[in-house]
Structures are given as C-alpha cells and as structure tokens.
C-alpha positions as CSV (number, residue, x, y, z in Angstrom):
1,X,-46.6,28.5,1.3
2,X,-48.4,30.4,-1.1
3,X,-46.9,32.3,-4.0
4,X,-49.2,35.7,-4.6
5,X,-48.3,37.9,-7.2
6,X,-46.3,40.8,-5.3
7,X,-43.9,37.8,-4.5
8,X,-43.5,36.7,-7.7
9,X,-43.4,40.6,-8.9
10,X,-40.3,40.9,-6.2
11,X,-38.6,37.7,-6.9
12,X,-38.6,38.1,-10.9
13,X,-37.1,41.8,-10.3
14,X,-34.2,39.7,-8.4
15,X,-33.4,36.8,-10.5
16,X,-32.1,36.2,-13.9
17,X,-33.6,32.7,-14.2
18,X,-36.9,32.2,-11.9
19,X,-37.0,29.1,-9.3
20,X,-39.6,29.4,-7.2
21,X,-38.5,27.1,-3.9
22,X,-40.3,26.3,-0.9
23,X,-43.7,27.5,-2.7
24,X,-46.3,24.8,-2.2
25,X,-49.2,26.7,-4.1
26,X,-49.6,29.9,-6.2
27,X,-52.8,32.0,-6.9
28,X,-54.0,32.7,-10.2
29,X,-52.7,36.3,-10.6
30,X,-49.1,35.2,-9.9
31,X,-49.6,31.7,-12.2
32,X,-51.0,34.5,-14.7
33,X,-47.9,37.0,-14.5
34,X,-45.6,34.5,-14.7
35,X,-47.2,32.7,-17.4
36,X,-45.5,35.8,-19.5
37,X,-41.9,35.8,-18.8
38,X,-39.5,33.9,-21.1
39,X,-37.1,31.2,-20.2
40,X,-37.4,28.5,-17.7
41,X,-40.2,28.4,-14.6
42,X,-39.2,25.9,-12.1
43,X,-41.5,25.6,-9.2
44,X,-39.6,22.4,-7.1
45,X,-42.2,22.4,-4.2
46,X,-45.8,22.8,-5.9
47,X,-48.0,20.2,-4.4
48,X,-50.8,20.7,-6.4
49,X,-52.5,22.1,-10.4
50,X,-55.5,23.0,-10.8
51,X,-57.1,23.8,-13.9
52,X,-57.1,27.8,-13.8
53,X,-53.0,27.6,-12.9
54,X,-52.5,25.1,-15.8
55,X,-54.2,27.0,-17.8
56,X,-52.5,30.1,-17.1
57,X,-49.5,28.3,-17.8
58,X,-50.3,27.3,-21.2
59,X,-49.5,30.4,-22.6
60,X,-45.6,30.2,-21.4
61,X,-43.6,29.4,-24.3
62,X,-40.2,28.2,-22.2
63,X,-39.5,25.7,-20.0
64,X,-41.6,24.5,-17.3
65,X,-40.5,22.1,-14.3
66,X,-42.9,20.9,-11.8
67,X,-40.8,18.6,-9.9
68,X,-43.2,18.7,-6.5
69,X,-46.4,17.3,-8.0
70,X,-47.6,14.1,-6.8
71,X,-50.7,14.0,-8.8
72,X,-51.8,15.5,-12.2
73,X,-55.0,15.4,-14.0
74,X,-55.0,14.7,-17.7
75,X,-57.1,18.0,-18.2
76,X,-54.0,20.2,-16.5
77,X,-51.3,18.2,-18.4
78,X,-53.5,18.9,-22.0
79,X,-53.1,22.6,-20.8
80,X,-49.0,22.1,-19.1
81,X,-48.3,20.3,-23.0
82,X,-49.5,23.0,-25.3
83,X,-46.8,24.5,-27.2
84,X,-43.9,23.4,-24.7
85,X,-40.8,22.6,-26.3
86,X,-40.0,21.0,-22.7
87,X,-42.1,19.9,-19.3
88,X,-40.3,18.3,-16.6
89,X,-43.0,16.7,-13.9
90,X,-43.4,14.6,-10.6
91,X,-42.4,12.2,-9.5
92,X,-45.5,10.4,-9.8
93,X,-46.6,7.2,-7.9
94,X,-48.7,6.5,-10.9
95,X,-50.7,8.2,-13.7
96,X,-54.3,7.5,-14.6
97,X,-54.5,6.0,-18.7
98,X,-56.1,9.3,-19.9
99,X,-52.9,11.7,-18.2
100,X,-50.4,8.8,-20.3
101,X,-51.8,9.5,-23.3
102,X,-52.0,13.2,-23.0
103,X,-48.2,12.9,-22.2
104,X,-47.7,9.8,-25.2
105,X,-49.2,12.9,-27.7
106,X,-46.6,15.1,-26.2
107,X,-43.7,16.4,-28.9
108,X,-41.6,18.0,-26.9
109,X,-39.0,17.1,-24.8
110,X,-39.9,15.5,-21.3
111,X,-38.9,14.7,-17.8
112,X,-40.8,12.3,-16.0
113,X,-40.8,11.6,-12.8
114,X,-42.0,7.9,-12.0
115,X,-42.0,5.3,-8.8
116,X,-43.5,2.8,-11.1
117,X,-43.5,2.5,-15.1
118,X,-46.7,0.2,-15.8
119,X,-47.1,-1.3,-18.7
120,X,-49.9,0.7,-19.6
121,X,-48.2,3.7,-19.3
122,X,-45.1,2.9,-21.1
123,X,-47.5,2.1,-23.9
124,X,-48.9,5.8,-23.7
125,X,-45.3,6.7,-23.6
126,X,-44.1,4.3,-26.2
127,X,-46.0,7.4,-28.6
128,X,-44.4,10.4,-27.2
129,X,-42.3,11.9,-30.8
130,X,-40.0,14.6,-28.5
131,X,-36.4,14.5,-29.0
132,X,-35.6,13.1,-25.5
133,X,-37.4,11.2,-23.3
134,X,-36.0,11.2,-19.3
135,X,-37.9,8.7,-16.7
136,X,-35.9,9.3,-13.9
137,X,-37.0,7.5,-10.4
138,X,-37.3,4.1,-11.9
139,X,-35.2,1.4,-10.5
140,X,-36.5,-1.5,-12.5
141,X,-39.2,-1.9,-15.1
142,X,-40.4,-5.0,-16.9
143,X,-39.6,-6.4,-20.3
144,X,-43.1,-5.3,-21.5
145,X,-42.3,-2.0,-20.6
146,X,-38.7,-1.8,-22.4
147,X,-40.6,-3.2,-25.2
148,X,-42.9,-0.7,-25.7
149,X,-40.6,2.5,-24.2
150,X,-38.2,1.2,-27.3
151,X,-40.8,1.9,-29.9
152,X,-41.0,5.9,-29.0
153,X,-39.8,7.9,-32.1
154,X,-37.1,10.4,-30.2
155,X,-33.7,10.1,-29.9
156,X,-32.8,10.1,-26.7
157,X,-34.1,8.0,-23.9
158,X,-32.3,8.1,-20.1
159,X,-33.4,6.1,-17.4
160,X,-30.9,7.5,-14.5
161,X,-31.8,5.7,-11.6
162,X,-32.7,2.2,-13.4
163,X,-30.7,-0.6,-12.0
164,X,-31.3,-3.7,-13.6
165,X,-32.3,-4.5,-17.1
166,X,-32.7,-8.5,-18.5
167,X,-31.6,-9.4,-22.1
168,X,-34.8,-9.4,-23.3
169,X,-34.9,-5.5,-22.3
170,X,-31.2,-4.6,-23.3
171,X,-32.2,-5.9,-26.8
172,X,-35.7,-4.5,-27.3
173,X,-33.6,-0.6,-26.2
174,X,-31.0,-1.7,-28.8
175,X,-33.3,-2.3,-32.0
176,X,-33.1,1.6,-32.8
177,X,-30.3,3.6,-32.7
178,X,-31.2,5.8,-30.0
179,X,-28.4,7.3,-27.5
180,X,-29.4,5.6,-24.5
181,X,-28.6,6.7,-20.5
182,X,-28.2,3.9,-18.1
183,X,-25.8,5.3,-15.3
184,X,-27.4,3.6,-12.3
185,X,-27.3,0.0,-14.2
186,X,-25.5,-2.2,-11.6
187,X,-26.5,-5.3,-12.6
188,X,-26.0,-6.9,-16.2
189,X,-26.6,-10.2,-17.4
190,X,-23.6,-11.7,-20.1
191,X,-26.9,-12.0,-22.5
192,X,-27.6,-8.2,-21.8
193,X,-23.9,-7.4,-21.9
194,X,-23.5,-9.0,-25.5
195,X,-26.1,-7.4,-26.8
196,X,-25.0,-4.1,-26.1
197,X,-21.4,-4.8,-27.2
198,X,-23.0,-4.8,-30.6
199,X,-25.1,-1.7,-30.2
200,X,-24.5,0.8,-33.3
201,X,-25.8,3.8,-31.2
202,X,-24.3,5.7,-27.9
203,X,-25.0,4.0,-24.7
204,X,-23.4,5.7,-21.3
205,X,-23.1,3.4,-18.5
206,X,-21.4,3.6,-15.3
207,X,-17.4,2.4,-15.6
208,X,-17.9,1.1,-12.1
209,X,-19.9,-2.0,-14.1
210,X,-19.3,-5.1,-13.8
211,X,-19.3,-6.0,-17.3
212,X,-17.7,-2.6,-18.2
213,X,-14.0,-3.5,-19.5
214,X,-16.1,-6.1,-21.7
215,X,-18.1,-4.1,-23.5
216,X,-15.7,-1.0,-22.9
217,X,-14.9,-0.6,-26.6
218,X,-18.0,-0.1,-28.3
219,X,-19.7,2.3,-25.8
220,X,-18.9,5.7,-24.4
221,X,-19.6,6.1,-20.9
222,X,-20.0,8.6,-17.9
223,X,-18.2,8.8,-14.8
C-alpha cells in the first residue's frame, strides 16, 4: 500500500506520534512532508528506499524506524545517517561491506536488525561511536564477531535474541565496561559464567539461567 501525501497530511492531523502501519511504499511528496515533522517516524512495513525517499528523509532531525526493510543500499543509509541521533533498521539477511561501513561511521544510536552478524560486518560495526548499539535477531554469532563487536566505543551493547555465547566471547564483551543486554542467553558455559561473575560493568540476563544463582550477586538482571 502506498502512502501519498493527503494520507500522511490526514494521519499526522490524527496522531500525536506518527506510525505509519501496513504502508509498504511512500511517494516522494509524502517522504518530503514528513521529512519535516519532529519526533519519531516509524514506518514498520516499508519494503523498500530509494534514493529520492532517503534523501527526503535526511533532513528529519528525530527518530527514524524502518523496521520492514529487507535490503538497503549504502547510498540510502549515507542519506538515513545524516544528523540522526537514532535509526532503527531491518532486519536484514545480510548487508553489502560498503552499507557496514556507512553504518560503522554512524554516531548515533542504532537498531539493527540482523539474521546473520558476519564477521565482516561486525568489523564495520566494531567502529560505530553511538551511545548504544542494539543487534536484535541474532541467535548466535562467532567469537570473531564478539571480538570485534567488543571493540565499538559506546556504552551500551544488547543482543536480545542471542542464545549462546562461548568463553572466548563472554570475555572479549567483558574487557570494557560496557552495560551489556543478554536476555535470550540460554546456554552458558562454567568458563563463560566465571568470567562474567567478575565483570565490573551491568550485565542483564535472564533469571531463568542456568548459571543464574551463581553469578546472581555481581549482575543485575531482567525478568
């Protein structure tokens, strides 16, 4: 379904904050009006960005949320990352090298959605200087990719739906004291368990962990 501009018109006249649902693409004019209001934009079911919408929305100064997009061009995200203080995308079945390092150059705050963290990309990412750093669709990721995801200057990193992590992971995320968002973690090796027992920073795991009344004083947690 298309989003035209008397839509958006009607729906921002109706709406204190503006979530566009069920629209799959907008035309310029609308991309362009909108591109002007304050606050968040969150458009859940965009499939698709060309260059003229992204550009458009370069010149919004709140928060944008494209959680629908499958695919992303690095010339849209340079356009999407200007001036953002946060840009929540995808989820993504993968990201070409030029798109990751657009994103790695990124300061402000993002929300990535990812099938797959490569090592490539977590390199890219490994750059990105924003306060927090949210890859949520992940349910495992390699040690290389810890590695390098634990040498990001923010302070927050979450990885919500990650389920597993090996020792050599846990310990490469607990060389910095960032706060650190492992709810999903099921699985936690005594190695990877020890290691965050000793962590200096805030870790939130789920309580329902195995390893949980073990490591239970040290960490905060959520439910």
């Amino acid at each position: 379904m298309l989003l035209t501009l008397d839509k958006a018109h009607e729906i921002s006249k109706k709406e204190d904050h503006y979530s566009y649902d069920g629209y799959t693409s907008i035309d310029d004019d609308a991309a362009q009006f909108l591109a002007k209001k304050h606050g968040s934009l969150i458009f859940p079911d965009l499939r698709e960005m060309p260059l003229s919408t992204a550009r458009h929305f370069s010149k919004h100064r709140g928060f944008l949320e494209f959680t629908g997009l499958r695919e992303i061009s690095a010339e849209a995200l340079q356009y999407l990352t200007e001036g953002k203080m946060s840009l929540t995308l995808g989820k993504f079945e993968d990201l070409s090298d030029e798109a990751a390092e657009v994103l790695g150059e990124f300061e402000g705050n993002l929300t990535l959605g990812l099938s797959h963290l490569s090592d490539s990309l977590a390199e890219a990412l490994s750059k990105h200087c924003g306060e927090d750093l949210v890859l949520y669709g992940l349910t495992e990721m390699s040690d290389e990719a810890a590695q390098s995801i634990a040498k990001r200057g923010g302070e927050l990193l979450a990885l919500p739906h990650l389920k597993r992590l090996t020792g050599t992971a846990a310990k490469a995320l607990c060389e910095r004291g960032l706060e650190i968002h492992l709810p999903a973690v099921a699985e936690l090796s005594d190695e990877a368990a020890e290691i965050f027992s000793k962590f200096r920073g805030e870790i939130y795991f789920n309580p329902r962990l195995d390893h949980f009344q073990n490591i239970k004083p040290t960490l905060t947690y959520q439910g």
